[in-house]
ChimeraX commands (.cxc) that place a marker at each C-alpha (Angstrom):
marker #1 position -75.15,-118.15,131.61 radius 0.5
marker #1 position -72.87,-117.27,134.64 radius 0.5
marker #1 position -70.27,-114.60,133.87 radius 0.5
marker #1 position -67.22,-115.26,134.85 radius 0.5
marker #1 position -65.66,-114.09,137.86 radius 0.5
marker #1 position -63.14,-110.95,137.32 radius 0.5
marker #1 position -60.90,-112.47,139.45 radius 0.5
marker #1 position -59.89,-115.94,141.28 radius 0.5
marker #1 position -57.33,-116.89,144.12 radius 0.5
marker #1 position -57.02,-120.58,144.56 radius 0.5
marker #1 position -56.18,-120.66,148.72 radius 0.5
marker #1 position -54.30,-124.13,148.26 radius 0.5
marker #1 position -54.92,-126.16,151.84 radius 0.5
marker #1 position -54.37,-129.27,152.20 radius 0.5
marker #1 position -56.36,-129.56,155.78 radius 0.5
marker #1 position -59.29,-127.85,157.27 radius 0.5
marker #1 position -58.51,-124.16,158.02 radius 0.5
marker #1 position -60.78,-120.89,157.68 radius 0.5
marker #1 position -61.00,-119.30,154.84 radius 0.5
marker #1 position -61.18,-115.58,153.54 radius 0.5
marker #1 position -64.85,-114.33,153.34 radius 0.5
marker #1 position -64.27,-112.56,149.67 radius 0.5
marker #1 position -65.77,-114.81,147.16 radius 0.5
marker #1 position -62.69,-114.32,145.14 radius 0.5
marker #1 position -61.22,-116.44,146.86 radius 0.5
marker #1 position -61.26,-120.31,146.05 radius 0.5
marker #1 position -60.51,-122.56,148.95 radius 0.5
marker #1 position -58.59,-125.44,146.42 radius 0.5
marker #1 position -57.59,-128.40,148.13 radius 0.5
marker #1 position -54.35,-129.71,147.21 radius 0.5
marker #1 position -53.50,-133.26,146.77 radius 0.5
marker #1 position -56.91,-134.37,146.15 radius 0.5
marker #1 position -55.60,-137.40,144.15 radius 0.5
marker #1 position -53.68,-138.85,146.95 radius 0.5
marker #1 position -56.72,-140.12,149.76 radius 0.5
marker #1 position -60.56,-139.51,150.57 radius 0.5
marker #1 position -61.23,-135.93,151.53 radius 0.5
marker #1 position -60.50,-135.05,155.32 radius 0.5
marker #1 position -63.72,-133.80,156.92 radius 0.5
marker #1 position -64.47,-130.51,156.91 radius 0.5
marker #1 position -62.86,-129.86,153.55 radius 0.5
marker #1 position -66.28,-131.27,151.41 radius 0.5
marker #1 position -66.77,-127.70,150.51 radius 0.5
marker #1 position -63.34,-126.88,148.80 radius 0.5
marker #1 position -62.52,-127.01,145.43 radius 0.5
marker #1 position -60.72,-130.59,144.85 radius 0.5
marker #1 position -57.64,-129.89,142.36 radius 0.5
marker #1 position -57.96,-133.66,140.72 radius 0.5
marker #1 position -60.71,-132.60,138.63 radius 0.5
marker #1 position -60.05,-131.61,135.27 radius 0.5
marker #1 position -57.07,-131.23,133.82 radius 0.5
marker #1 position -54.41,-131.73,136.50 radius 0.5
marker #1 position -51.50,-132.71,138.28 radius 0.5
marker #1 position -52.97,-133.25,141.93 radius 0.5
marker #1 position -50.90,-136.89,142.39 radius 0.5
marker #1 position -47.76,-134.80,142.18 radius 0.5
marker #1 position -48.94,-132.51,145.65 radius 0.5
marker #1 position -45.64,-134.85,147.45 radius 0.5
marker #1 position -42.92,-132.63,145.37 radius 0.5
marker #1 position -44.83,-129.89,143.84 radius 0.5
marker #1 position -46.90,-128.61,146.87 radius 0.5
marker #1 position -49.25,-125.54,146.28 radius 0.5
marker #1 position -48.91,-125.62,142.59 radius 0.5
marker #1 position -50.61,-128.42,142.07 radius 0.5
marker #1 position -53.60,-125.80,143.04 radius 0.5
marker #1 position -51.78,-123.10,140.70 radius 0.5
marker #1 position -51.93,-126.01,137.64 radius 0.5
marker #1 position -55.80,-126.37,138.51 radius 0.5
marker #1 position -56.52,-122.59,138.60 radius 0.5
marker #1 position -54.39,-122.20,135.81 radius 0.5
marker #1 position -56.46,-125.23,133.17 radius 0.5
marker #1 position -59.33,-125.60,134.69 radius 0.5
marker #1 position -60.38,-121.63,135.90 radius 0.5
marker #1 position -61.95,-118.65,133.79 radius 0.5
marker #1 position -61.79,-115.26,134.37 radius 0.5
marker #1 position -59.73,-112.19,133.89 radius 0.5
marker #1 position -57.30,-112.28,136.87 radius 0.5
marker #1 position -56.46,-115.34,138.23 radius 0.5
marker #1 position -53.90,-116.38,141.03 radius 0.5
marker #1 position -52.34,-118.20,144.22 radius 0.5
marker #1 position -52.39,-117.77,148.06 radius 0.5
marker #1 position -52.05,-120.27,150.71 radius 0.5
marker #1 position -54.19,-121.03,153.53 radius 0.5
marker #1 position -51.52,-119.31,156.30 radius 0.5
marker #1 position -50.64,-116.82,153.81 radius 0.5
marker #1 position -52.57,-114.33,152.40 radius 0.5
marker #1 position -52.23,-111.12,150.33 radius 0.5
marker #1 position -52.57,-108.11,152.42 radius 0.5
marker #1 position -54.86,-105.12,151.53 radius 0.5
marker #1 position -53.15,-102.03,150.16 radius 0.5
marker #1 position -55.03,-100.08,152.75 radius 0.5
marker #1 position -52.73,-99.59,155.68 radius 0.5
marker #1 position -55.64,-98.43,158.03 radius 0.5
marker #1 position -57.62,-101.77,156.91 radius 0.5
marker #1 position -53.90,-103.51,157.78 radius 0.5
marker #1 position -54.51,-102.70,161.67 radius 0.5
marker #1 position -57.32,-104.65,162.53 radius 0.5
marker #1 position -57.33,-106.97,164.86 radius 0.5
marker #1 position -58.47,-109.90,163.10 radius 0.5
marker #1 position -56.38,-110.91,160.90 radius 0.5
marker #1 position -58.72,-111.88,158.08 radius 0.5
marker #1 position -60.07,-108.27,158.42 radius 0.5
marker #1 position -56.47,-107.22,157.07 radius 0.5
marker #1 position -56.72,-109.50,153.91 radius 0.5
marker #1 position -56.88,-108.03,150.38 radius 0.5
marker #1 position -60.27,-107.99,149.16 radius 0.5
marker #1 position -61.57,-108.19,144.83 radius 0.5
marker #1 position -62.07,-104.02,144.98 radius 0.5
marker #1 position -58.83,-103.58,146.40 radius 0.5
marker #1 position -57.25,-105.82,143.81 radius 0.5
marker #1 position -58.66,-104.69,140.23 radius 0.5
marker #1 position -57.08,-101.19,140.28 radius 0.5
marker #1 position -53.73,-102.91,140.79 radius 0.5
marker #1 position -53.98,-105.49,138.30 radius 0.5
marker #1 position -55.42,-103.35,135.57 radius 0.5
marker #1 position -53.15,-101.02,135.92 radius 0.5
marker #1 position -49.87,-103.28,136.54 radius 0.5
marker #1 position -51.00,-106.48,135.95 radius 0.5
marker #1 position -49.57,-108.44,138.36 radius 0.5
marker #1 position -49.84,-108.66,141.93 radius 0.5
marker #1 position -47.23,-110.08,144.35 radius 0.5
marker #1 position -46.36,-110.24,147.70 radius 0.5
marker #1 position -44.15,-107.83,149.02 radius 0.5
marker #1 position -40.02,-109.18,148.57 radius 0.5
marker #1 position -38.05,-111.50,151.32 radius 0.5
marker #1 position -35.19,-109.81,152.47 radius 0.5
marker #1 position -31.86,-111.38,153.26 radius 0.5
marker #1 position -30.14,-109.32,155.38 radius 0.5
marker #1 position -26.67,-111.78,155.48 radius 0.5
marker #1 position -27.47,-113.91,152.70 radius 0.5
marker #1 position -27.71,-113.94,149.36 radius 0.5
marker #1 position -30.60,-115.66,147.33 radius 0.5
marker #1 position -28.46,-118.43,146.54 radius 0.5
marker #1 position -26.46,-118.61,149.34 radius 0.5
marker #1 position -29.65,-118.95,151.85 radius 0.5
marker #1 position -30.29,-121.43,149.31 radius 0.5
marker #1 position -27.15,-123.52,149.78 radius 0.5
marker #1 position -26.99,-123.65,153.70 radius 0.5
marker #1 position -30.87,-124.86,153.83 radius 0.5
marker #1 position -30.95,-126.82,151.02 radius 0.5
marker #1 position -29.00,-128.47,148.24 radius 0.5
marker #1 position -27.66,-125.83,145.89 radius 0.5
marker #1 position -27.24,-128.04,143.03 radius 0.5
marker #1 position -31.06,-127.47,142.33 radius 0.5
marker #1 position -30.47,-123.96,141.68 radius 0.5
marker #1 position -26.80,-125.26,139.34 radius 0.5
marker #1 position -29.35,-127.22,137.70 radius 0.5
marker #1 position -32.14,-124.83,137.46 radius 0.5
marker #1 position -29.79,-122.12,135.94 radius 0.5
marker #1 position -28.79,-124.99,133.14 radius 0.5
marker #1 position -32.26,-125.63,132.27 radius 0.5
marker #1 position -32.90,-121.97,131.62 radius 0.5
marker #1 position -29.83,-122.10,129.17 radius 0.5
marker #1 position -31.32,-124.35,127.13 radius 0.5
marker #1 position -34.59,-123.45,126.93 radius 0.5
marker #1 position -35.08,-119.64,128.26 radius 0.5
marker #1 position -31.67,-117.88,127.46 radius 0.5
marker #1 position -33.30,-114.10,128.09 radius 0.5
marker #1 position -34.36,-115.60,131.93 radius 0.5
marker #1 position -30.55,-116.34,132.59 radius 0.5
marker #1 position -29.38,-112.81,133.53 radius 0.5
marker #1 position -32.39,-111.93,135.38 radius 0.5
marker #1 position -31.55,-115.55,137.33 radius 0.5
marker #1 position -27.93,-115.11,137.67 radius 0.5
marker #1 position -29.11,-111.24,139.04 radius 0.5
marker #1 position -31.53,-112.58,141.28 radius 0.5
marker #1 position -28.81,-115.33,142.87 radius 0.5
marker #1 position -26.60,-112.17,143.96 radius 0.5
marker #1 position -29.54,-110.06,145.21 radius 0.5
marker #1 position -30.40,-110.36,148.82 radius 0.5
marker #1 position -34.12,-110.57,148.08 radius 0.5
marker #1 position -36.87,-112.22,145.90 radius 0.5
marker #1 position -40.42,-112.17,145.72 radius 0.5
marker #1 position -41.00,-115.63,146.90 radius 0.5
marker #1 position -43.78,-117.77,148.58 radius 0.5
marker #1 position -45.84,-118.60,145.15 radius 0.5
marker #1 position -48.02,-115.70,145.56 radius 0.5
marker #1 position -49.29,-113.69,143.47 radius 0.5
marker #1 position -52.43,-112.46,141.14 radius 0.5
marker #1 position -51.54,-112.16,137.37 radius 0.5
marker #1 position -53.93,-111.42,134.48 radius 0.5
marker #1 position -54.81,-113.95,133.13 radius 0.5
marker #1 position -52.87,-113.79,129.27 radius 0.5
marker #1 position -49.72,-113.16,131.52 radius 0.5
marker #1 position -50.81,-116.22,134.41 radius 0.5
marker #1 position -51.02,-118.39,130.94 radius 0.5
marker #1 position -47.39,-117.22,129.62 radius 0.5
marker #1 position -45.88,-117.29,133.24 radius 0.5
marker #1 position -47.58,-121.36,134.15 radius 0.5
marker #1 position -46.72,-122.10,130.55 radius 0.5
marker #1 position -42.90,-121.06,131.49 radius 0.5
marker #1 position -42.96,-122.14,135.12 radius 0.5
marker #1 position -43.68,-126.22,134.37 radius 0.5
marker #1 position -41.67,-126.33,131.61 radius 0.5
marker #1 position -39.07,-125.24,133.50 radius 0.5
marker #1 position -39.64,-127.36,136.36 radius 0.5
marker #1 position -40.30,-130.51,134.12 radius 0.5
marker #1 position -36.31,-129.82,132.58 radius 0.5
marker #1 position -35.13,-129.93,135.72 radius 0.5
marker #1 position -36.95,-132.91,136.77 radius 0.5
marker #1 position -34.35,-134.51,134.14 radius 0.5
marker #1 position -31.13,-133.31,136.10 radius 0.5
marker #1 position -32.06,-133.93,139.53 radius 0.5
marker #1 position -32.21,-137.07,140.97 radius 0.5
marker #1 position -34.59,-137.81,143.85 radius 0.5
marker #1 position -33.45,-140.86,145.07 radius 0.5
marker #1 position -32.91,-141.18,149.26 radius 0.5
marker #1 position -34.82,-137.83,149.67 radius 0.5
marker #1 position -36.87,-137.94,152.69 radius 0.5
marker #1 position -40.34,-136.58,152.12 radius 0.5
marker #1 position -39.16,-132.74,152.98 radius 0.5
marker #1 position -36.57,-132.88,151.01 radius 0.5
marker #1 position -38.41,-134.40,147.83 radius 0.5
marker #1 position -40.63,-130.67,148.24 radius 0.5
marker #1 position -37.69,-129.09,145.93 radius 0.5
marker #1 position -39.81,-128.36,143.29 radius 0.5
marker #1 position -42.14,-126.09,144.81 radius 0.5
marker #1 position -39.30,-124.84,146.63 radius 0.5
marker #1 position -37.11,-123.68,143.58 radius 0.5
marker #1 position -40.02,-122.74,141.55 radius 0.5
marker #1 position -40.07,-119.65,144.24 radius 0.5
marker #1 position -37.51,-118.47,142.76 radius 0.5
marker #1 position -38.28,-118.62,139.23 radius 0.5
marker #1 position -40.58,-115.98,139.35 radius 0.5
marker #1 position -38.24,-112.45,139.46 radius 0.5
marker #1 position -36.44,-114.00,136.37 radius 0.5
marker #1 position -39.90,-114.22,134.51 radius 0.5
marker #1 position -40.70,-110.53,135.42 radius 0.5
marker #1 position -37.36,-109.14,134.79 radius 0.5
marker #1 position -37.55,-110.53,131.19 radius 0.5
marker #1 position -40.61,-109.55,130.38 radius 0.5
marker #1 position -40.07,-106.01,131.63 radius 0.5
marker #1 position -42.82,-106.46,134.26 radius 0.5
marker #1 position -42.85,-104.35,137.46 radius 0.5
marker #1 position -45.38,-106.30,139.58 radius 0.5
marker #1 position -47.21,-104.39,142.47 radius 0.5
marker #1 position -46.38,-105.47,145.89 radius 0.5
marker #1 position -48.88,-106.16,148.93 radius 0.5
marker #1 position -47.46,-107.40,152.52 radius 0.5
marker #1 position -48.31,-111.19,153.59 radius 0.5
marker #1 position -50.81,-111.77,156.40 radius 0.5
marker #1 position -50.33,-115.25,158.40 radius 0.5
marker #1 position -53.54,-115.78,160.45 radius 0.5
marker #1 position -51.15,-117.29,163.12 radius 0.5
marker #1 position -47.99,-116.27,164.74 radius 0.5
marker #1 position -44.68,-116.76,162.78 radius 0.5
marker #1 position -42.24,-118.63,165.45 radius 0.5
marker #1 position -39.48,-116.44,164.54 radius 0.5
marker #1 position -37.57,-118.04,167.28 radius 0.5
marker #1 position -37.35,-121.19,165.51 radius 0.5
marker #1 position -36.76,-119.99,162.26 radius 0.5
marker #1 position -33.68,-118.03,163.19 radius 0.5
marker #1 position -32.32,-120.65,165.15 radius 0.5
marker #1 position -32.60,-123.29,161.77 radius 0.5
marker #1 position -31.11,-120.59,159.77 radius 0.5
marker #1 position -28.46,-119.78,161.97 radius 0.5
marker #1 position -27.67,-123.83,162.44 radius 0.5
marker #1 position -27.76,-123.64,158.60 radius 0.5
marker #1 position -25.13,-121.45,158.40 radius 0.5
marker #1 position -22.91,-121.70,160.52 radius 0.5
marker #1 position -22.99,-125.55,161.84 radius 0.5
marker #1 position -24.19,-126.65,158.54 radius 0.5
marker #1 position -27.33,-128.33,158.98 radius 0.5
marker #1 position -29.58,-128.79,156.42 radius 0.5
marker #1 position -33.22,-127.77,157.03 radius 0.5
marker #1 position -35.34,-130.94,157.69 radius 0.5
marker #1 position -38.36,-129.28,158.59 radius 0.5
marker #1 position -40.92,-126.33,157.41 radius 0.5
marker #1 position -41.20,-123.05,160.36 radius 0.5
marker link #1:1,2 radius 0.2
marker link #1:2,3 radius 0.2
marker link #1:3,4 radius 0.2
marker link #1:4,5 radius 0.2
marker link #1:5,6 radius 0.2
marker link #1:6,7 radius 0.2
marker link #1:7,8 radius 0.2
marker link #1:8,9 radius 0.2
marker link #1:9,10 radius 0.2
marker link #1:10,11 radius 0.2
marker link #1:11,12 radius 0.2
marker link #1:12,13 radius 0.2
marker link #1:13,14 radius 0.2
marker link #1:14,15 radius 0.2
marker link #1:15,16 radius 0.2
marker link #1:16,17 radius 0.2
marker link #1:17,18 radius 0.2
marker link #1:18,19 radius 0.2
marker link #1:19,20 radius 0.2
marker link #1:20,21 radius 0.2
marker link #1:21,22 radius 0.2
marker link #1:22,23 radius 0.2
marker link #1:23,24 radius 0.2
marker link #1:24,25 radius 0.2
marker link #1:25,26 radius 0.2
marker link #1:26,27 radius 0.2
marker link #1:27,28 radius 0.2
marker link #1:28,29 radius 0.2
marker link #1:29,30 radius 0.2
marker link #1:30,31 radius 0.2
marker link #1:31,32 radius 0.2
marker link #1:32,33 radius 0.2
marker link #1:33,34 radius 0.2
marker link #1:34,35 radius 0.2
marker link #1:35,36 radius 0.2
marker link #1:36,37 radius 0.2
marker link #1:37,38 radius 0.2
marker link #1:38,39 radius 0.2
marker link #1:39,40 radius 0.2
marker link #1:40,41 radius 0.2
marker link #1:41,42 radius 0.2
marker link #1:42,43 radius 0.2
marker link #1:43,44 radius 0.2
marker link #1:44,45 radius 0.2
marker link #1:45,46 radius 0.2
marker link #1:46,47 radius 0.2
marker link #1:47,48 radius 0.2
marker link #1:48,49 radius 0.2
marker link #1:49,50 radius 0.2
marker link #1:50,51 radius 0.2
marker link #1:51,52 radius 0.2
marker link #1:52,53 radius 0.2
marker link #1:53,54 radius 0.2
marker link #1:54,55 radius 0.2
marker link #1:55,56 radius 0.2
marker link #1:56,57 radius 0.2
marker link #1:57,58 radius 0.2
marker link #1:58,59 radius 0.2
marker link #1:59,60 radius 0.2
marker link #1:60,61 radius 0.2
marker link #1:61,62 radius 0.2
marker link #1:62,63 radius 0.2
marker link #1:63,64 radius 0.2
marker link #1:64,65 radius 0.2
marker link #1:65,66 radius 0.2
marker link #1:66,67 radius 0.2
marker link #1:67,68 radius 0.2
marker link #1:68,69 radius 0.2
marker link #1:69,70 radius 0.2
marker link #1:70,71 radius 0.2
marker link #1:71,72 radius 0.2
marker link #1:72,73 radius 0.2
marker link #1:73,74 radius 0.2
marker link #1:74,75 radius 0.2
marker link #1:75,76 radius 0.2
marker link #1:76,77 radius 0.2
marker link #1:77,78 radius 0.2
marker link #1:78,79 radius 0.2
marker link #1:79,80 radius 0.2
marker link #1:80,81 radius 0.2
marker link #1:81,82 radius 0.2
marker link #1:82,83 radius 0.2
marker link #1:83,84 radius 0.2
marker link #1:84,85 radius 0.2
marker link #1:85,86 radius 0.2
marker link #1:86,87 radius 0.2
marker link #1:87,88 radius 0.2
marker link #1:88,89 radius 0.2
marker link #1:89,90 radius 0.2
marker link #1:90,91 radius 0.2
marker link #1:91,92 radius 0.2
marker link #1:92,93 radius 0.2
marker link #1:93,94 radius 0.2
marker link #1:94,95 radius 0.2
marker link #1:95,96 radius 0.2
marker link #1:96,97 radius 0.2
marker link #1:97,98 radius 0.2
marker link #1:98,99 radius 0.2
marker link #1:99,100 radius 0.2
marker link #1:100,101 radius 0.2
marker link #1:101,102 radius 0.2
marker link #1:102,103 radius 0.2
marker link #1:103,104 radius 0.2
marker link #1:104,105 radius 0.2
marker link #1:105,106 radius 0.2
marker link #1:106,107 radius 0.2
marker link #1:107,108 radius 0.2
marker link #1:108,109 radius 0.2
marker link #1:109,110 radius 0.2
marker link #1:110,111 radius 0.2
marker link #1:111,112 radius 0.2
marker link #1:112,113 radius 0.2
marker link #1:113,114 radius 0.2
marker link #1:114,115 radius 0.2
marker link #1:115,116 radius 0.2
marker link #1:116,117 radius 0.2
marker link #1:117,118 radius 0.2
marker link #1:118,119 radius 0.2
marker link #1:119,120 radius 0.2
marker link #1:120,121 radius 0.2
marker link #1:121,122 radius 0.2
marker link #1:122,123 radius 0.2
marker link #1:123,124 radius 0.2
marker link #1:124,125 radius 0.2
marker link #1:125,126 radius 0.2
marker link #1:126,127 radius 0.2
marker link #1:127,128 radius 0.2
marker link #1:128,129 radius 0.2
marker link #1:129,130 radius 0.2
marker link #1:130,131 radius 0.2
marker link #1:131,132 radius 0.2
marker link #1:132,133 radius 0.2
marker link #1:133,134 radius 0.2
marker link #1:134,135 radius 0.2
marker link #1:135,136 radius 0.2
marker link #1:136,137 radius 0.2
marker link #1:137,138 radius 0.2
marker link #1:138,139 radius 0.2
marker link #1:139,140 radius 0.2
marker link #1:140,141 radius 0.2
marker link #1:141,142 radius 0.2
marker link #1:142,143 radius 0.2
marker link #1:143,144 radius 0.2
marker link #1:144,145 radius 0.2
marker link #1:145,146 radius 0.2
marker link #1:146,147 radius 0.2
marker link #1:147,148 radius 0.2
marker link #1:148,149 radius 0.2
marker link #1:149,150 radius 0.2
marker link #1:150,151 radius 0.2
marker link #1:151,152 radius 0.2
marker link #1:152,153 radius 0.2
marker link #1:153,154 radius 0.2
marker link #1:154,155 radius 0.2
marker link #1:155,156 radius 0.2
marker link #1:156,157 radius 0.2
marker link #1:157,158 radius 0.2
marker link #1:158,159 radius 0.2
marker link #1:159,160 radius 0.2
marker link #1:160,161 radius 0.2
marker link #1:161,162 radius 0.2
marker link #1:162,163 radius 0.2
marker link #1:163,164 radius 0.2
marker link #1:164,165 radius 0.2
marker link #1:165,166 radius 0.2
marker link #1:166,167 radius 0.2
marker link #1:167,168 radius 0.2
marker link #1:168,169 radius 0.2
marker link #1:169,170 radius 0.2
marker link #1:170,171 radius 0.2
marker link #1:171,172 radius 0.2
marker link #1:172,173 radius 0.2
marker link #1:173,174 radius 0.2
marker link #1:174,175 radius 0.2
marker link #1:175,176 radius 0.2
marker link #1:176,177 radius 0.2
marker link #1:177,178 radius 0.2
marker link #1:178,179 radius 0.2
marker link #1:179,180 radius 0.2
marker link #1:180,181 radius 0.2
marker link #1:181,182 radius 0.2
marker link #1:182,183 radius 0.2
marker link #1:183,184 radius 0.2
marker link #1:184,185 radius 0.2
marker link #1:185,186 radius 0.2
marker link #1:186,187 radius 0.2
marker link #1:187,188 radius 0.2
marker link #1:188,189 radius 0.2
marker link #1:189,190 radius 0.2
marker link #1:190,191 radius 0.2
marker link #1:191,192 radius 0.2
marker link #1:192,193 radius 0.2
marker link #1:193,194 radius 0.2
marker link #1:194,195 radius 0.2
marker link #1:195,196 radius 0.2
marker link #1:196,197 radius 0.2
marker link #1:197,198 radius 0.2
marker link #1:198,199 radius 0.2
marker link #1:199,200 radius 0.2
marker link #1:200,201 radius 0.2
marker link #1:201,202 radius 0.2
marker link #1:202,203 radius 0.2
marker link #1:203,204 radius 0.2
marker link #1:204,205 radius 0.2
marker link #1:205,206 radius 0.2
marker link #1:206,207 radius 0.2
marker link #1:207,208 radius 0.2
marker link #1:208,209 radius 0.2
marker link #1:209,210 radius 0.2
marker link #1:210,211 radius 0.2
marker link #1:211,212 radius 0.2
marker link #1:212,213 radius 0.2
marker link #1:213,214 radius 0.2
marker link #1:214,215 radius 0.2
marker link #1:215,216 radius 0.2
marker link #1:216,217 radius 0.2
marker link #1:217,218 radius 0.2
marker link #1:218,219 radius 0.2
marker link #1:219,220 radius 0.2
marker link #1:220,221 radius 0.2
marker link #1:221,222 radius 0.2
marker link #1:222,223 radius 0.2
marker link #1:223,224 radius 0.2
marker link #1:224,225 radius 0.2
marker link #1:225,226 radius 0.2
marker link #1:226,227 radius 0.2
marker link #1:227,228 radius 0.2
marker link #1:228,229 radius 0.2
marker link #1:229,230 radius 0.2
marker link #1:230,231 radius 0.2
marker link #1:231,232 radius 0.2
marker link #1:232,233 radius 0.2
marker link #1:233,234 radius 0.2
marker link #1:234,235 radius 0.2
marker link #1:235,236 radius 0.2
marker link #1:236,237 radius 0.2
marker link #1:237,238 radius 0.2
marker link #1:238,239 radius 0.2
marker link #1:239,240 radius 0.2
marker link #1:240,241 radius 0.2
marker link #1:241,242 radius 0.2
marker link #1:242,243 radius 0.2
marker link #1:243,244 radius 0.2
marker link #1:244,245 radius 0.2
marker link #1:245,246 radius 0.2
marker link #1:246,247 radius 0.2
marker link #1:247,248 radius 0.2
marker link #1:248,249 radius 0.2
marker link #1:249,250 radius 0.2
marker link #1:250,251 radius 0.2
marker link #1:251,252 radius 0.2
marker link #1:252,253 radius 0.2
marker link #1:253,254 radius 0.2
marker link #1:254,255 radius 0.2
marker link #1:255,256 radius 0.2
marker link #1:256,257 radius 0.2
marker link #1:257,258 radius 0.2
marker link #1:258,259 radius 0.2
marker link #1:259,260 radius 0.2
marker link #1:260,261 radius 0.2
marker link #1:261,262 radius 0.2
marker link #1:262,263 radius 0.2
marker link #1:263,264 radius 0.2
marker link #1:264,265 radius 0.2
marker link #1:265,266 radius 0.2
marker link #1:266,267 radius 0.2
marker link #1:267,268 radius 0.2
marker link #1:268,269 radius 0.2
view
């Protein structure tokens, strides 16, 4: 019998794209449910097989692959990266090489982390004129997170203060990454879609376009710090590597158009 891995990464893709060498990493490819697989992508690990939720991929992006590590995935450590955004290695001299997938976090680097903290993440998003939820409002519909903070009344009271905390703060650990052990990826997926499938209820997704019907994955970012907090979990951080340029033109320019000429985002950058 195979022993199980110590730990697993689901990369969530949902095209061709190369992957990290470490074979803790999973390439997982997202949306598997939805059309034939693309070539080049015969190798990765479908997330329709076993138990799943790979039709929902339109709304719930990368954690359809998070649902598939999460049911369908032993071993001790288990968590989520995406295929332009990878966990840096805690090794700064390792963090200067030139290719980028030479500065990636490898299984060695990982284990002493997670067994002594736990949990993994990638290093906080600072807002350096925003608040969480205000960054949230001029991008996006702000209701989501109204309705999001009701849904934790009901059904996680101790996550509210942590929530209304993290709204104020001018940072969160966002992205959906992260590497968790795996009692605490069980408790944290078990909280996570519940959460998500409350506030399914309250928001209505009629005359979305196809961007905007992405809010799901996109307030389940955010859900995370309030899960920590609660549970009195101080995660360790690791910086995010993006195998291609950030246009950081473009993304200041829609964030600036958010918020001061009030235009929605309609597009990812």
């Amino acid at each position: 019998m195979t022993a199980a891995p110590a730990i697993r990464v689901a990369v969530a893709a949902h095209r061709p794209y190369r992957m990290p060498d470490d074979p803790m990493y999973l390439p997982v490819r997202v949306g598997a449910a939805l059309g034939p697989c693309p070539e080049g992508m015969e190798a990765f690990q479908p997330d329709d097989e076993g138990e799943s939720i790979s039709a929902r991929n339109p709304s719930y992006s990368e954690l359809t692959a998070l649902y598939w590590v999460w049911k369908n995935c032993d071993a001790g450590y288990k968590g989520l990266v995406h295929y332009r955004r990878l966990l840096g290695s805690p090794d700064a001299k390792k963090r200067r090489a030139a290719d980028p997938y030479g500065r990636l976090a490898a299984a060695g680097e990982l284990l002493p982390l997670l067994e002594g903290q736990g949990v993994v993440v990638a290093k906080r998003r600072r807002y350096c004129i925003e608040t969480v939820y205000s960054h949230y409002a001029h991008t996006f519909d702000a209701r989501q997170f109204d309705a999001c903070r009701e849904v934790l009344s009901e059904t996680r009271p101790e996550c509210v203060a942590p929530w209304d905390a993290l709204m104020r703060s001018r940072g969160a650990h966002v992205f959906n990454m992260f590497v968790m052990r795996a009692d605490l990826l069980d408790a944290y997926c078990e909280y996570l879609f519940d959460v998500l499938a409350g506030l399914e209820e309250k928001v209505d997704p009629s005359g979305m376009t196809a961007f905007e019907a992405r809010w799901p994955g996109r307030v389940s970012e955010r859900l995370l710090d309030p899960w920590l907090e609660a549970n009195g979990i101080v995660p360790a951080e690791l910086p995010v590597v993006s195998p291609e340029p950030v246009d950081w033109v473009s993304k200041g320019r829609g964030f600036l158009a958010a918020k001061f000429l009030g235009r929605k985002y309609e597009r990812s950058f």
